[in-house]
N, C-alpha and C positions, 0 to 999 in steps of 0.2 A: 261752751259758749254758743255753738252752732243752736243747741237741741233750745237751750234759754231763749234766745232770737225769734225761735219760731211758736213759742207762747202767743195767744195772741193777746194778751194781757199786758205782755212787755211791751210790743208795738207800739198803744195805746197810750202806756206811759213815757216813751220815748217820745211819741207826737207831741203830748200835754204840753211836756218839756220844753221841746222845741217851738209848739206856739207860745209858750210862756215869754220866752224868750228873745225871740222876733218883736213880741208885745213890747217889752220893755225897754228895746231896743230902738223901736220905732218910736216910742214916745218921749225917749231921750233927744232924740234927733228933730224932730218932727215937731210935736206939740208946743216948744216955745216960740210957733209963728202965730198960736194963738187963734188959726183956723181951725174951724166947725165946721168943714166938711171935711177937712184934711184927717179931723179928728175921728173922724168917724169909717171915715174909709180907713183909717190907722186898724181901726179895731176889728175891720172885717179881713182887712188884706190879708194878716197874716191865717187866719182862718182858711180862708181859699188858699195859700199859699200849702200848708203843711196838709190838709185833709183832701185837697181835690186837686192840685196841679202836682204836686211830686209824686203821686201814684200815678197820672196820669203821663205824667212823663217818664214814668217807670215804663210805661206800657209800650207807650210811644216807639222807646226805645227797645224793646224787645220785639214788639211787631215792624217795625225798620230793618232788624236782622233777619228775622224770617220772610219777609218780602225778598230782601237781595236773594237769597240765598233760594227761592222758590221763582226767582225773576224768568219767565220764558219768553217766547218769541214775540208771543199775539201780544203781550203785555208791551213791548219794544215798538209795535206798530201802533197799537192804539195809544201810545205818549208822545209819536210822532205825529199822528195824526192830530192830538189836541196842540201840541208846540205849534203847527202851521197853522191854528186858527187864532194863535194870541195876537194880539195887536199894540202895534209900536206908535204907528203914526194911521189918523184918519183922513181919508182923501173924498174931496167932491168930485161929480162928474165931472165938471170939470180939467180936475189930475188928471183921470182917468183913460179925458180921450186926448191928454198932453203928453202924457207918458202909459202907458199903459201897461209894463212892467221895470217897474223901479227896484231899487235894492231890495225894498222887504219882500215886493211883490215875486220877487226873484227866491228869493227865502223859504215864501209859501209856496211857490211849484217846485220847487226843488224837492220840499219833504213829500208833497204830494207824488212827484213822480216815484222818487226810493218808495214809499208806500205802495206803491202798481206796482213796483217792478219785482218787488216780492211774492206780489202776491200773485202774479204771473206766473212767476219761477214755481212756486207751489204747486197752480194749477197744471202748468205742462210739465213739471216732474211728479204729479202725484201724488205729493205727499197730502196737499187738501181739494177734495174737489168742492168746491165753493161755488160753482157757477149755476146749478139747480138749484139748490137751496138760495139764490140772490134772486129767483123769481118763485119760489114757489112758497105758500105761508103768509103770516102781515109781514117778511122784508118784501117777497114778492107785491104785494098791494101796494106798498109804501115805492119800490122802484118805480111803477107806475108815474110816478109826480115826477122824477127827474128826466124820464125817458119823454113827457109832454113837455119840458121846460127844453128838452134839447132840437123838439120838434120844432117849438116856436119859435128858436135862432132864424126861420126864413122869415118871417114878418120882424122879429125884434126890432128895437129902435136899437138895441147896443147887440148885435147877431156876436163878436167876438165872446163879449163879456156873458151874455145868458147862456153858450154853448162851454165856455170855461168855469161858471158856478155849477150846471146843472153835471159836467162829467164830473168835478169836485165832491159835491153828493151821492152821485153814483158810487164813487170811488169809496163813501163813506158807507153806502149801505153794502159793497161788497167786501169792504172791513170786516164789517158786522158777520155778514153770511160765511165768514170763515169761520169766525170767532166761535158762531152757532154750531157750526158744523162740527168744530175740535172739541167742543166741551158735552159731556154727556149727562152729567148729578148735577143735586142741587146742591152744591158744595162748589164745584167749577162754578155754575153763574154765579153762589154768594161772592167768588171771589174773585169774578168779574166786574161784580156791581160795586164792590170795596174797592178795586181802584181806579173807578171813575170816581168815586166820593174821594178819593185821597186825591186824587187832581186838582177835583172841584175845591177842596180843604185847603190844599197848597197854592191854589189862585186866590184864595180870599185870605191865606196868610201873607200874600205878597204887596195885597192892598194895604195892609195894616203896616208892612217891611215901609211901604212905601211911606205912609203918612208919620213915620220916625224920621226918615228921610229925607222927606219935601211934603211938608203937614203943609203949607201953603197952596200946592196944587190939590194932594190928596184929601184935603178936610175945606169942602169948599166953604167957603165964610157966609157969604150972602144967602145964603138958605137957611130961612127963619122962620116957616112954617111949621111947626112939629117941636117939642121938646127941648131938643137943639137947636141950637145955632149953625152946626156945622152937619157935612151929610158926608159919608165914605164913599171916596170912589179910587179906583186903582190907576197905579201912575203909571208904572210901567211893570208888567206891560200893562195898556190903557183897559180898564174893566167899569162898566158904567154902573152906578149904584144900582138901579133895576135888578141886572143879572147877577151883582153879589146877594142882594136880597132874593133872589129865586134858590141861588145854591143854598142859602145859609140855613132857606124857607127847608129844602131838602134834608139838608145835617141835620136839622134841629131835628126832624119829623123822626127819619132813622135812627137817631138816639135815644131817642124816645121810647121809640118802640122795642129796643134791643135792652131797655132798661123794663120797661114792663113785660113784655113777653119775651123768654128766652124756655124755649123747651129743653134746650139740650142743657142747660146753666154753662153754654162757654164764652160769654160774653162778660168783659170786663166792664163793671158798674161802673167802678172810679173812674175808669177812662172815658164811658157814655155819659156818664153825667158831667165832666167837666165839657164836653164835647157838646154838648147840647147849651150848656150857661154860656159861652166860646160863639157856639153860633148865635143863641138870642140875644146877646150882646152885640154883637157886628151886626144882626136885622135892625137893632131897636139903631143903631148907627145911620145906617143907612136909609133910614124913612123913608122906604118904598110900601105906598098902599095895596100893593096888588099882591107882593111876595109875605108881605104880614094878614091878610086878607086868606092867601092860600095856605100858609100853616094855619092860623086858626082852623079852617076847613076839615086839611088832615089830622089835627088835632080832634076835632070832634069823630070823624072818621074812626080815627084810632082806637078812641074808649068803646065805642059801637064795637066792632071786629073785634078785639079784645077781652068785651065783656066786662070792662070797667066803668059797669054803668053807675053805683054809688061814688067810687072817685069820678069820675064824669062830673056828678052833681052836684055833689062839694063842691067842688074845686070852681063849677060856674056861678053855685047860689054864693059862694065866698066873694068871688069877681065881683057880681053885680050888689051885695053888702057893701063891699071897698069902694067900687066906683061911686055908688052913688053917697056914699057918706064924702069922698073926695071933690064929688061935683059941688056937691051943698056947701063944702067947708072951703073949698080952697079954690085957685083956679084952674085945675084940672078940663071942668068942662067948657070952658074958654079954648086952652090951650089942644084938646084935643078938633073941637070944633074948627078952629085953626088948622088943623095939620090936613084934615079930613078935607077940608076949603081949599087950601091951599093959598088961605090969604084973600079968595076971591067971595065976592057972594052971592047966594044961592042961585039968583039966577045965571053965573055966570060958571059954577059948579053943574049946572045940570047943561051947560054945553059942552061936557066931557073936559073941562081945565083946558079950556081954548083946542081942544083936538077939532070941535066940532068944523072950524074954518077948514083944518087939513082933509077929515072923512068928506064934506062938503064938497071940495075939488077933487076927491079922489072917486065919490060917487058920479058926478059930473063926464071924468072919462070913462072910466066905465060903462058907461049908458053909452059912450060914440063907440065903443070896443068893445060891447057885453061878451061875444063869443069867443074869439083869439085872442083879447087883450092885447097889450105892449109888448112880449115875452117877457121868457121865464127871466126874474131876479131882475129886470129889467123896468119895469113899470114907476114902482117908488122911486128908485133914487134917478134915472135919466127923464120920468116923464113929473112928479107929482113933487116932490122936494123941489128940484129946479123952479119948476110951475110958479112954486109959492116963495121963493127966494129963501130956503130954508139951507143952507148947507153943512156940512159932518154930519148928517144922521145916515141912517142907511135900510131903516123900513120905516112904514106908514102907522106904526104901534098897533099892528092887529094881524097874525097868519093869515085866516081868511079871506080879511080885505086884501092885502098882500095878493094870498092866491089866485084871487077873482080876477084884481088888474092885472095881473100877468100871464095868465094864461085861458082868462076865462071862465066861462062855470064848470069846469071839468075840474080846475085843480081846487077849490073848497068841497067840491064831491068826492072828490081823493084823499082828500085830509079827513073827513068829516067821517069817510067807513073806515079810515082807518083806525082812529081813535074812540071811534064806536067797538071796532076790534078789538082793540086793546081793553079797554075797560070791561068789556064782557068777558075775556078768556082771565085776564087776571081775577075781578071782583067774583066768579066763580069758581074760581082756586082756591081764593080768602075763606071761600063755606065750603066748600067738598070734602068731605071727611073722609076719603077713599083714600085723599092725599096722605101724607104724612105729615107730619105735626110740624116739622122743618120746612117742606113744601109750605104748608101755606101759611107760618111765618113769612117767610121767602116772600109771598103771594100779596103780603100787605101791606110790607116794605114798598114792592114797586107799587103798591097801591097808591100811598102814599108820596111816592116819587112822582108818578105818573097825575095825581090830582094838583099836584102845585106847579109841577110843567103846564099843563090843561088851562090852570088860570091864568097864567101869565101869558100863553098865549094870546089871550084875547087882549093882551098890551103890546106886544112884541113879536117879532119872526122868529122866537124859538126855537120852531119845530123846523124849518126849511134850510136855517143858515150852515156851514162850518164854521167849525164842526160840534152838532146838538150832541155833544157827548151824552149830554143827563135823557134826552130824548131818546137818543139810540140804545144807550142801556136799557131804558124802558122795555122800545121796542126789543133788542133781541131775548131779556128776559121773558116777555109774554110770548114771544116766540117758542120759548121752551116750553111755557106752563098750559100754549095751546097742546104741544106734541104731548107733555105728560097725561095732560085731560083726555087727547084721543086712544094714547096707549091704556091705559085706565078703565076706560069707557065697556068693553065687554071682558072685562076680570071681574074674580071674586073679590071680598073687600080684600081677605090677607094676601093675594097674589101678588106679586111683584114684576112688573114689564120686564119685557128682557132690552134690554141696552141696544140702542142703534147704532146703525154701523155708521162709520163714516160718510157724512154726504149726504144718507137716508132720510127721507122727508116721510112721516107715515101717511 
């Protein structure tokens, strides 16, 4: 029976079976309401049901045991580290200078502390020496911005609070500088980078937990811009549709990729492509323009690097066939025109969807504070929200601007070489052929990661907040692929660097 099983003919006909029968099942049930959509989604469900979600949940489940069962330490810290950045409750400054550590707030230092206190013990027992490596390399560059955000605690307008976010970041990149430090192949970072994606996965499966649960809060009603009615956002813990549509922008891209290019063939198709339909489903949810904006991007990215430049061209001259026979015929280009507006018109679309009034007053101080700024983390929410009577937000919707009023023109100089960094040492790993085939797979992943964090930046504090899990993965990934690039650099092509030692910066 065993050896029958493993035909893959039997398979095939055991699925048929099974979707035959779902089919008929459902339409037993189903079809005497006499809906035309019901009907039709009848006929697709069970399709996705038997060919893409029960292998996929086959897989699921078998990579869930090998996780435990491969579970180590750094992995235990960095799940603590993202636990103290969920969010339960949003407080204005307000709260802030009324209570300034409440229950959660208490919550959050708590993890943060066990996190130091670990990694302390490491360093004054030896087992990792982390503290060169947290200055030297892009975490090095990138400490830079925390250690100027701690500086600015003496001018700040909130001195407690920029001196307690900026060690909070510190604390994250010397996370990171361990992390870098204990892992040596590109097999460690891949399986680095796999579970910050499984984090980021498990937070936008909690949005959807949520919207079974309290579809009232979670599916907000009055947003009717866009195809929908309704827009996704996570309840508890609280995730705002922007940042499910950056991670989702993420999944989708890395599924993607591991369905087209797979050198080693150890990547499960079933599981990447339910994983990628999974995420463009909860994007198209969540009608965020800037996170659907940045997958396209990496999307085009992808087929470039790849070399799938006739599916590239398909797949776009088909798009633009569809769209515009949909525009002509139907009211698609109303309804996108809509979403793209936001309801509003053009002249009032080209004042950034009413940001223009906040950039307006944020440029304002600015210009009275160009050099030192407000301090660090401190600028947005105690000088430029309040300003404008805006309260629960917690940035200006832009890192740079961000950086500028809080610290001056030193921290968008700091951001700006770093991420200039990044994209250089990765996007030439993506072509070095020196690398190996896995490398710079590896190399286009984060390429990929790193282009749709990038854009969303320029809507959000991404890159600054806790904890930029998706950010820092970036960073200490290109951290490696700078060291394999300098190791590299005077070998033959077949040579192989030899392995550094612990700690070792080349």
């Amino acid at each position: 029976m065993h050896r029958l099983m493993s035909v893959p003919w039997v398979w095939w006909i055991c699925e048929f079976f099974l979707f035959a029968g779902l089919t008929v099942l459902g339409f037993a049930f189903v079809a005497p309401f006499r809906h035309t959509t019901l009907n039709a989604l009848l006929i697709v469900a069970p399709l996705l049901l038997v060919f893409l979600f029960l292998p996929a949940a086959q897989m699921l489940c078998l990579k869930s045991g090998e996780l435990v069962r491969s579970f180590t330490w750094w992995q235990g810290l960095w799940l603590l580290l993202f636990l103290s950045g969920l969010v339960f409750r949003v407080r204005d400054e307000h709260d802030i200078q009324q209570s300034a550590l409440d229950g959660w707030a208490a919550y959050r230092v708590l993890l943060d502390a066990l996190v130091g206190a670990v990694l302390i013990k490491r360093l004054v027992t030896g087992k990792t020496h982390w503290f060169r490596p947290l200055f030297s390399g892009l975490i090095g560059l990138m400490a830079i911005y925390p250690l100027i955000c701690a500086v600015s605690a003496m001018w700040s307008v909130a001195p407690a609070f920029t001196m307690f976010r900026a060690t909070e970041y510190l604390l994250d990149l010397s996370l990171l500088a361990c992390i870098v430090t204990t892992l040596h192949s590109v097999e460690d970072y891949e399986r680095f980078a796999n579970w910050t994606w499984t984090l980021l996965a498990l937070l936008v499966a909690s949005a959807w937990i949520g919207a079974i649960w309290d579809p009232a809060d979670a599916l907000i009603q009055s947003y009717s811009y866009g195809p929908l009615s309704i827009r996704l956002e996570g309840v508890c813990p609280g995730v705002d549709a922007n940042s499910i549509g950056e991670f989702c922008a993420i999944l989708a891209s890395i599924a993607l990729c591991r369905i087209l290019d797979d050198p080693q063939r150890k990547y499960d198709r079933s599981w990447y492509r339910f994983l990628f339909l999974a995420a463009l489903v909860t994007l198209f949810f969540t009608q965020t323009r800037a996170a659907i904006a940045a997958f396209l991007i990496s999307l085009v990215l992808l087929f470039l690097l790849t070399r799938r430049f006739v599916l590239g061209a398909v797949l776009g001259m088909t798009a633009c066939v569809f769209g515009v026979i949909l525009a002509l015929y139907t009211h698609l280009g109303d309804t996108v025109s809509s979403y793209l507006l936001r309801g509003q018109s053009v002249s009032e679309a080209e004042a950034l969807s009413g940001r223009a009034q906040l950039w307006q007053f944020a440029t304002q101080k600015i210009l009275e504070r160009p050099w030192l700024g407000y301090g660090g983390y401190a600028g947005g929410r105690f000088v430029i929200l309040p300003g404008l009577g805006i309260p629960g937000k917690t940035d200006v919707l832009n890192t740079l601007v961000e950086s500028l009023l809080d610290v001056g023109v030193c921290g968008p100089l700091v951001l700006i070489i770093v991420l200039g960094a990044i994209l250089w040492y990765v996007g030439r790993s993506s072509f070095r052929f020196s690398l190996k085939p896995t490398e710079r797979h590896f190399a286009v992943e984060i390429l990929l990661a790193m282009v749709v964090v990038s854009v969303r930046s320029m809507v959000s504090g991404n890159i600054t907040s806790h904890p930029a899990v998706a950010f820092l993965t970036v960073l200490g990934c290109a951290e490696f692929l700078r060291r394999r690039l300098r190791s590299r650099r005077h070998l033959p092509e077949s040579s192989t660097p030899p392995c550094l030692a612990e700690g070792e910066s080349p």
